[in-house]
N, C-alpha and C positions, 0 to 999 in steps of 0.2 A: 360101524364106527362108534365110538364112544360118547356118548355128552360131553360138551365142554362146559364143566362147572363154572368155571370161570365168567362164563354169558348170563348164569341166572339171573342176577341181581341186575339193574335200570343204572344205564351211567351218569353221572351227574348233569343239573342242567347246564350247557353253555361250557362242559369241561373239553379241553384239548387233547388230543389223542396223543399220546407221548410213545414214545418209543419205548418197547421193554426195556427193562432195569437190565444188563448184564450181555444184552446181545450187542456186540460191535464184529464189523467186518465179519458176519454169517456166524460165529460161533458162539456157541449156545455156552454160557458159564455157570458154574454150582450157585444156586439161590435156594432160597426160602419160600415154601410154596404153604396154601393152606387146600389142601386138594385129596383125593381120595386116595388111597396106594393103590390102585389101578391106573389112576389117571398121574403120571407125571411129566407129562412133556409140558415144559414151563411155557413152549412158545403160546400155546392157548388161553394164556391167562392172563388179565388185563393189570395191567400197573393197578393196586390200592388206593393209589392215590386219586384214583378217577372212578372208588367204587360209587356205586349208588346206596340205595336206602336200603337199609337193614333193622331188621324187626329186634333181633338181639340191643343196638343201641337204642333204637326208640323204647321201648321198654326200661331200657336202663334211665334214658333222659327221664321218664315219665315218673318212675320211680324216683328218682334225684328232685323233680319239680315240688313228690311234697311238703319240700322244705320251704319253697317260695309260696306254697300256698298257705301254709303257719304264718309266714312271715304276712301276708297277705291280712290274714285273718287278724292276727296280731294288732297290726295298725287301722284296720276297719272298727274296730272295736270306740275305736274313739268318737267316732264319728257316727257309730248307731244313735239316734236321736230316741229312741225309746228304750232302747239301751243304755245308755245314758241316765237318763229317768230314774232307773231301777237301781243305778248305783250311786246316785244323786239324786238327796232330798235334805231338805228345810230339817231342821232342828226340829219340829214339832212335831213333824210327821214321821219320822223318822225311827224304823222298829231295831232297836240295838239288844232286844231281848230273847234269848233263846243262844245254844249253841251254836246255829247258823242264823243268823237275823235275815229277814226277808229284804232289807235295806243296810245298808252302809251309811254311815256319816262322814260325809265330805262337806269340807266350807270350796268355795270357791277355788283358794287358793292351793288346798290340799289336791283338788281332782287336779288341776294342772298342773301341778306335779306327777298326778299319778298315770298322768297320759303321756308327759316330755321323757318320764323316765324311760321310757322303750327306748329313746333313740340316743340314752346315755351312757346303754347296755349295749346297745345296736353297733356304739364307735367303742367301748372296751373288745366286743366280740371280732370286731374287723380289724384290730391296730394285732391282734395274736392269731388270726386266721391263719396268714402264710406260715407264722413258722410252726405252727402246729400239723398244718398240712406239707410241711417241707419231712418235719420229724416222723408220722406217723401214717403221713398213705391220708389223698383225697376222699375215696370211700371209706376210709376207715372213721377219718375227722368226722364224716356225716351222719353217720352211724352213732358215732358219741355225743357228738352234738343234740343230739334226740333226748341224751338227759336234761337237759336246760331248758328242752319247749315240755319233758314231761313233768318236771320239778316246778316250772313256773305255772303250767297249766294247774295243778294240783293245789299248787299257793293260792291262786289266785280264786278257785272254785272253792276253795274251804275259808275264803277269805271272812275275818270274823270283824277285821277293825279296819281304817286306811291305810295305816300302814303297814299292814301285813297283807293287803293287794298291794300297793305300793312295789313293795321288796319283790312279789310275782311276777309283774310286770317288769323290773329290773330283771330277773333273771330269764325272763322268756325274750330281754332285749339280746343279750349276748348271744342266744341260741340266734336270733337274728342276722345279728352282725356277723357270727361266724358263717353261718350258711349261706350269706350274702356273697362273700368271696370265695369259698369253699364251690360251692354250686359250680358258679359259672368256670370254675375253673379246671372243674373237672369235664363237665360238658364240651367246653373246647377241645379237651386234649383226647377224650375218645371218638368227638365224631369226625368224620373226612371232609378233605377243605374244600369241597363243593357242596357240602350240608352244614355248614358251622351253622349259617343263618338259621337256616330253619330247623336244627335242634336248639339253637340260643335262645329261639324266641319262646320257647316251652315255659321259661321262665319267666317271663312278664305274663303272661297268657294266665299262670297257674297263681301268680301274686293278684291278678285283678277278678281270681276268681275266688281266691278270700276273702278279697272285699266286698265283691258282691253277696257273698254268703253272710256275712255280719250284718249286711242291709238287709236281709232276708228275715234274716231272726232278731233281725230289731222291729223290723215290721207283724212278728210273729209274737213278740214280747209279752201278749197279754196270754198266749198258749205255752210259752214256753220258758222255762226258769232259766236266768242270769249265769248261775253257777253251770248249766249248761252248755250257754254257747262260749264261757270263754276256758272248757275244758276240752273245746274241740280238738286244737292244735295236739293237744296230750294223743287224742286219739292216733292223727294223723303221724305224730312221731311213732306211735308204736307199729305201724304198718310196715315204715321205711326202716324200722329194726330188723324186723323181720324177714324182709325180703331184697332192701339193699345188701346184704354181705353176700346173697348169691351171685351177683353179678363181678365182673372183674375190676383191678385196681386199675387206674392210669398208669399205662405201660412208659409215659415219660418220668413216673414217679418211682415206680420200679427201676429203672433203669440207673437214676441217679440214688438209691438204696444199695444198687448193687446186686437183686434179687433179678439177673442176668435172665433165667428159663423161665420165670415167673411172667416176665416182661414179653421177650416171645410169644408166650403162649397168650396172651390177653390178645397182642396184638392180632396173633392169628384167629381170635375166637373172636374181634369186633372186623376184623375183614375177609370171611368167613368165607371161601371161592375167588380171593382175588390173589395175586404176586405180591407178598408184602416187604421184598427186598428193598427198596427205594427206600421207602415209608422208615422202615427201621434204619438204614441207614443216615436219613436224616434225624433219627429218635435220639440217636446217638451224637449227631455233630450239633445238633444243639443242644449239648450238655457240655462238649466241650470247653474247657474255659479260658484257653492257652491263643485259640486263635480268633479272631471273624468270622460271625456268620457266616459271612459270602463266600470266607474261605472252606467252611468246613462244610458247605452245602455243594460247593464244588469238588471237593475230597471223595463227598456219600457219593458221588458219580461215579467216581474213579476208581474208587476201591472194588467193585464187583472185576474190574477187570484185573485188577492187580491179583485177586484171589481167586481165578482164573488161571492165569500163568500161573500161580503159586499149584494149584490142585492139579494142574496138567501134569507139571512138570517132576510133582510127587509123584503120578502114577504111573510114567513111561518112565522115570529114572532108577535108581536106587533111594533108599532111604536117608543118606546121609546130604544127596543131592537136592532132594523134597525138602528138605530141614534145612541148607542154605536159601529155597529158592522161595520156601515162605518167611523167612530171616529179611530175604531182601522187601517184599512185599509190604510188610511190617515197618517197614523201615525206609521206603524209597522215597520216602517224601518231607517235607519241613517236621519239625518239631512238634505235636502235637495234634495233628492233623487225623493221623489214623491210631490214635490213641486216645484213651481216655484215664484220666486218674480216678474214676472210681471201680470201672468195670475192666479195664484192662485194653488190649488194643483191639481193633478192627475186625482184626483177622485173625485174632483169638477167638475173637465170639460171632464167625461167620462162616468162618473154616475148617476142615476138621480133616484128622488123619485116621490112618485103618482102614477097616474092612468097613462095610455095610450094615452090620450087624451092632458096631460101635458108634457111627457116624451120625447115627438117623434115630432119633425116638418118635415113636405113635402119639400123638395126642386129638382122642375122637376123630380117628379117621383121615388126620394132617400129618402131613411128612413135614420135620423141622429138619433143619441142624441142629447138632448137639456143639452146644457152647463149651470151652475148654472150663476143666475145674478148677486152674488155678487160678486163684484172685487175687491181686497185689493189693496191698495196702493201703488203708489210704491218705490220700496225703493233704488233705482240704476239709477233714469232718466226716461224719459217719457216715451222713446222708448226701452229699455228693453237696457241687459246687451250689452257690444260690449266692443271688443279689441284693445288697440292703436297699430302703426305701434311698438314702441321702446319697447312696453310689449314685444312685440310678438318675437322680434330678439334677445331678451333677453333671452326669456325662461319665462318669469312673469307671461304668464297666468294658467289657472288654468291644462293644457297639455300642456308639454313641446313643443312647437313646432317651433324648429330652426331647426331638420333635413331636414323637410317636408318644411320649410320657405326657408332654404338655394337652395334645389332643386328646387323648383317654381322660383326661382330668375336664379339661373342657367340657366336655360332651355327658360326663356324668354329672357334676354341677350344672348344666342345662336341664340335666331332666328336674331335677330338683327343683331349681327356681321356675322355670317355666308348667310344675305339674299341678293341671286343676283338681288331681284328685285332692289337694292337699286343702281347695277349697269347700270344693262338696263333701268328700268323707272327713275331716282333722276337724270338725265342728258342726254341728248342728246347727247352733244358732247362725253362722255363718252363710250357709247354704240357705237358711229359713230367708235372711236378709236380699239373698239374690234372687230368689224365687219371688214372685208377686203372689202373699198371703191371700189374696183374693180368687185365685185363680183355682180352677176347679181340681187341676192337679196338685195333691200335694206334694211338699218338699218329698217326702222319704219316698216317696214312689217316683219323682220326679229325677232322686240319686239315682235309682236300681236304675232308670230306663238308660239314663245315660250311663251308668258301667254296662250295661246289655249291649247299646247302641256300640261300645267300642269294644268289643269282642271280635266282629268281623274285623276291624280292621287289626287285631293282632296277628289273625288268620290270611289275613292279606301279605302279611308284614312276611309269616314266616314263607311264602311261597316265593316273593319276589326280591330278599332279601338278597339272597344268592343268583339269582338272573337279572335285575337292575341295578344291584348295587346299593350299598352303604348311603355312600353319599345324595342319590338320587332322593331316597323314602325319607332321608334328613333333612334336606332342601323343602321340600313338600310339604314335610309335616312341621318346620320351623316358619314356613311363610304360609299354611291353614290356620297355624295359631295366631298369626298377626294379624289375619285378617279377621277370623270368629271373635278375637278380643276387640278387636275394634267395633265391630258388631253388636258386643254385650254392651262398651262403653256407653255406645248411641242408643242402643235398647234401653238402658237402665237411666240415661238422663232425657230422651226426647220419645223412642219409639214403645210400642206397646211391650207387654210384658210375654208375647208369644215370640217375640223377634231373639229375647237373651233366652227363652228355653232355647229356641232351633238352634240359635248359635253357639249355645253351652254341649249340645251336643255336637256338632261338628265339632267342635275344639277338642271335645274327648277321643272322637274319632280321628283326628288328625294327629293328637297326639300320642295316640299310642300306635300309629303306621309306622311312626321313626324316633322319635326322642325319648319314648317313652320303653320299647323293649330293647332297642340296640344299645345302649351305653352299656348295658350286662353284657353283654361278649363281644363288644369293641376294644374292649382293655385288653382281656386276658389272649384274644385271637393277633395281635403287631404285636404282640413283644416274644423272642426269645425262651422257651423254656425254662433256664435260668433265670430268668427276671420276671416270670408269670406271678410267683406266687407274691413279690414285693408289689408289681404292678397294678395286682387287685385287692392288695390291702389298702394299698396308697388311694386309689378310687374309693372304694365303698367304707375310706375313713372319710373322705370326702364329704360322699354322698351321708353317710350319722353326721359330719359338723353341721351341714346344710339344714339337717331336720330339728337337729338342736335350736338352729337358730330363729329358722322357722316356724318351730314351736313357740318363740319367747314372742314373735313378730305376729301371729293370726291374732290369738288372743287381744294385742292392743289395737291391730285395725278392728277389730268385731265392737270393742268398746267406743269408736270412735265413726259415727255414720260419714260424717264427710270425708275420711278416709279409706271410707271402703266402697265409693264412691270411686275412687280413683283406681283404683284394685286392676283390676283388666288395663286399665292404662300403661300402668308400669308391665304389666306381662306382657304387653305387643311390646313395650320398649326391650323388654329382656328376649323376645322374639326375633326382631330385628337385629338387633348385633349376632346373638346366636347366628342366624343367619349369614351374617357378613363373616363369623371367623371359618364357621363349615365349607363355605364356598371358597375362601383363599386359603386355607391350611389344612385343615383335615382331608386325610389321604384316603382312598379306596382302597380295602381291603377282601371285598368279597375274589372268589377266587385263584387266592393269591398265595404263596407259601410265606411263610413267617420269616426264610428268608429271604425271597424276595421283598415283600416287606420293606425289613429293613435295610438290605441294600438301597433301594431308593427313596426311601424318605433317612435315615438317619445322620444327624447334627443337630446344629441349631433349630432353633423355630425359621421355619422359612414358606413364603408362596407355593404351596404346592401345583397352582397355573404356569407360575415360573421356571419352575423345574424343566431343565430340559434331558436330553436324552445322555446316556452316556457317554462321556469322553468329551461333551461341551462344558462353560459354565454354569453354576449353579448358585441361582442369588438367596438372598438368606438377608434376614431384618440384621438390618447395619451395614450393609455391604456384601462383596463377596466373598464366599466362603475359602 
């Protein structure tokens, strides 16, 4: 007997066994296999949708993460305290002679500029993410993007005057803010929905190992020259040149391009031994623009049998009879449903007539369908349907989706406000102030243990992500920080100065279990295909306003002792409601299809406790809906 390829791969944690795509009442129907040409009996092969872990995506995430790790490094940089040093000094000391001076001159007010401007760059690069990813392909955007972290890199290590680091650091912000939405957005759409989590979390994991690396070689500072570490990023972008363009595009991005066999085949080469009929099926009714999710997710079901009858009855009949009976198939249902205005209909690109020799191309060892050639028109834009940001806050698209918008926005301005990195890395003196100068530990060694200390729990994050749930590691990690900040409060006005170390680490550790890596692929994983790329521009313009402002705000508590004094106080306060809005509104998303989803949370903002099942009431702030 054969292998069943289909078994190699690990099925996901905690996933449901689903019935084959295309088998109803014993008959086996034409699908989409990714399987050996020996091996084609479909029944042996597991729905896609329930693959397990694959070394092809992991690779691919790993390679995609070191954009988050530039970005990582990027913003570490500010907060290197001997680091710092080297690119601030006093007027007198200060060596501005030679064609690279050992020093820079900064007044005060210049370097604070030349630190806020990242995250000025940061909200340019995120408000043009989508539609640049909309136009040109998510791996392709990433790939380009790599001239901005290598152009600023470059600026900024040949830097001769302030503001010509200045200008570096501006353009290494955009590289930023594009990769910021880019990233995540691509990570979702290639991994399978019982691994979103734990490839999502690649991404925080890979940004707080920038910053640990900034801390490294700020502590290194007296071995190792300036111009150096902030030409790292340059490095790292030239890796991801390199070797991102061998990996494949997102097959949702394909799809709405048009780039029809392009799209197949990615799909079949990211779920490589599983049945990816379903899967593509739904690739396609979330691009549709004409109906509802829930309708077109109920359509992707139906359609494998419609195309079923349709291939039956082409090959016991005559030909003229196959050509009304996939007419009908094409056609037996609502307006829009098993069609699409970019790529054509359903059972155009799933179904195929002739011989064996016409129907079926090889691709590494995979039996596809071969998609029809002819491509209609198109009647929405080049690159298929997509949603603007003010549709989307509105409720104008074709699924309501302000509940799901409002929560995504929520939960990324939580990380923001509630992130200690912003206290220990975004300043030095800052961190010098929390720490007791007396104390045998110092500050910069005192930053690295606690980014080391919250490592594990990233690695926590990405295992249980997807087997406890979203909401679970947010709850936890929104009430650890209230209670570590409360901890620091009372450490730093009554108890010793070992009490706000321990609790400055726990708070690091707890915030990065939940608030700190999910806001990245909580956005882009509830919304709709169609609305992904608006979704996560609209967030991570968010998250650049946040750090703007944030920026303007450390600075003046650092100048003011009895307000940074109060510092942790206000973080358990912004810990606390956090808390209270995640437990009554923010939905659960691990495990879930995108249209499930948003069949059940979308409308208004409303108690997601409340919610009750279908076909009851459903309350909603203001009444019922």
């Amino acid at each position: 007997m054969l292998p069943r390829f289909g078994r190699a791969h690990g099925r996901c944690p905690g996933a449901k066994s689903r019935p084959a795509a295309g088998y109803i009442r014993g008959m086996t129907v034409p699908r989409v296999f990714a399987v050996d040409l020996h091996e084609v009996d479909s029944d042996k092969f597991q729905d896609s949708r329930d693959s397990g872990f694959s070394t092809y995506v992991l690779l691919t995430v790993l390679l995609v993460s070191l954009s988050a790790m530039s970005i990582g490094w990027s913003l570490g940089i500010a907060g290197a305290s001997k680091l710092t040093i080297c690119l601030f000094q006093d007027e007198d000391i200060c060596d501005g002679v030679g064609e690279f001076p050992k020093h820079l001159l900064f007044s005060e007010n210049s370097w604070s500029i030349a630190i806020g401007i990242l995250s000025v760059g940061g909200l340019v690069g995120a408000l043009v993410s989508g539609a640049v990813a909309d136009r040109i392909g998510r791996r392709n955007t990433l790939v380009i993007n790599n001239g901005f972290f290598l152009a600023g890199s470059v600026w900024m290590g040949t830097a001769t005057t302030a503001v010509h680091f200045s200008l570096g650091r501006f353009v290494m912000g955009i590289g930023c803010g594009v990769a910021s939405g880019v990233a995540n957005t691509y990570v979702a759409e290639i991994s399978p929905i019982g691994w979103r989590g734990f490839y999502g979390t690649f991404f925080h994991l890979a940004l707080m190992l920038g910053i640990l690396g900034t801390q490294v070689a700020a502590a290194l500072a007296d071995h190792l020259q300036w111009r150096v570490v902030v030409a790292i990023p340059g490095v790292l972008s030239l890796l991801q040149v390199v070797l991102l363009p061998l990996r494949v595009e997102s097959p949702s991005y394909l799809i709405k391009a048009r780039h029809v066999n392009e799209a197949r085949h990615a799909l079949l080469k990211l779920r490589s031994g599983f049945d990816v009929t379903a899967e593509w099926q739904e690739c396609l009714a979330s691009l549709d623009s004409s109906v509802s999710t829930a309708t077109t997710a109920l359509s992707a079901a139906v359609q494998p049998t419609a195309s079923a009858m349709s291939s039956g009855s082409s090959s016991s009949g005559s030909s003229s009879s196959g050509s009304s009976s996939s007419g009908s198939s094409s056609s037996g249902g609502p307006p829009g449903i098993f069609s699409h205005p970019r790529v054509g209909s359903l059972s155009q690109l799933n179904t195929s007539t002739g011989d064996a020799s016409d129907s079926e191309t090889t691709v590494k060892g995979s039996v596809v369908a071969k998609p029809a050639a002819a491509k209609p028109p198109p009647t929405e834009g080049a690159r298929g349907p997509s949603s603007g940001m003010w549709q989307m806050i509105c409720g104008r698209t074709r699924d309501d989706l302000r509940h799901l918008v409002g929560c995504s926005l929520a939960v990324m301005c939580l990380q923001q406000l509630c992130s200690v990195y912003m206290v220990l890395f975004s300043d030095s003196s800052l961190a010098s102030m929390l720490f007791d100068p007396q104390s045998p530990l110092p500050t910069q060694w005192a930053c690295i243990i606690a980014c080391i200390a919250a490592m594990p729990a990233g690695i926590l994050c990405m295992f249980k992500a997807d087997t406890l749930g979203r909401r679970p590691l947010l709850l936890i990690s929104l009430g650890g920080m209230c209670a570590s900040s409360i901890l620091i409060s009372v450490g730093r006005f009554y108890g010793p100065s070992s009490l706000v170390v321990a609790a400055m680490f726990v708070c690091c550790f707890v915030f990065t279990l939940g608030v700190g890596a999910i806001p990245w692929f909580y956005a882009p994983e509830c919304v709709p295909a169609y609305a992904r790329s608006a979704m996560t521009t609209l967030s991570c313009s968010a998250y650049w306003c946040l750090s703007i402002v944030i920026g303007l705000v450390v600075p003046a508590i650092e100048r003011s002792s009895s307000s940074s004094q109060w510092l942790f106080v206000v973080y358990g306060g912004i810990s606390v409601v956090g808390l209270l809005f995640v437990a009554l509104f923010v939905p659960e998303t691990a495990m879930k299809t995108t249209a499930d989803i948003v069949k059940e949370h979308s409308g208004s903002l409303h108690f997601v406790a409340k919610r009750r099942q279908r076909g009851s009431s459903q309350f909603f702030i203001g009444g019922r809906r």
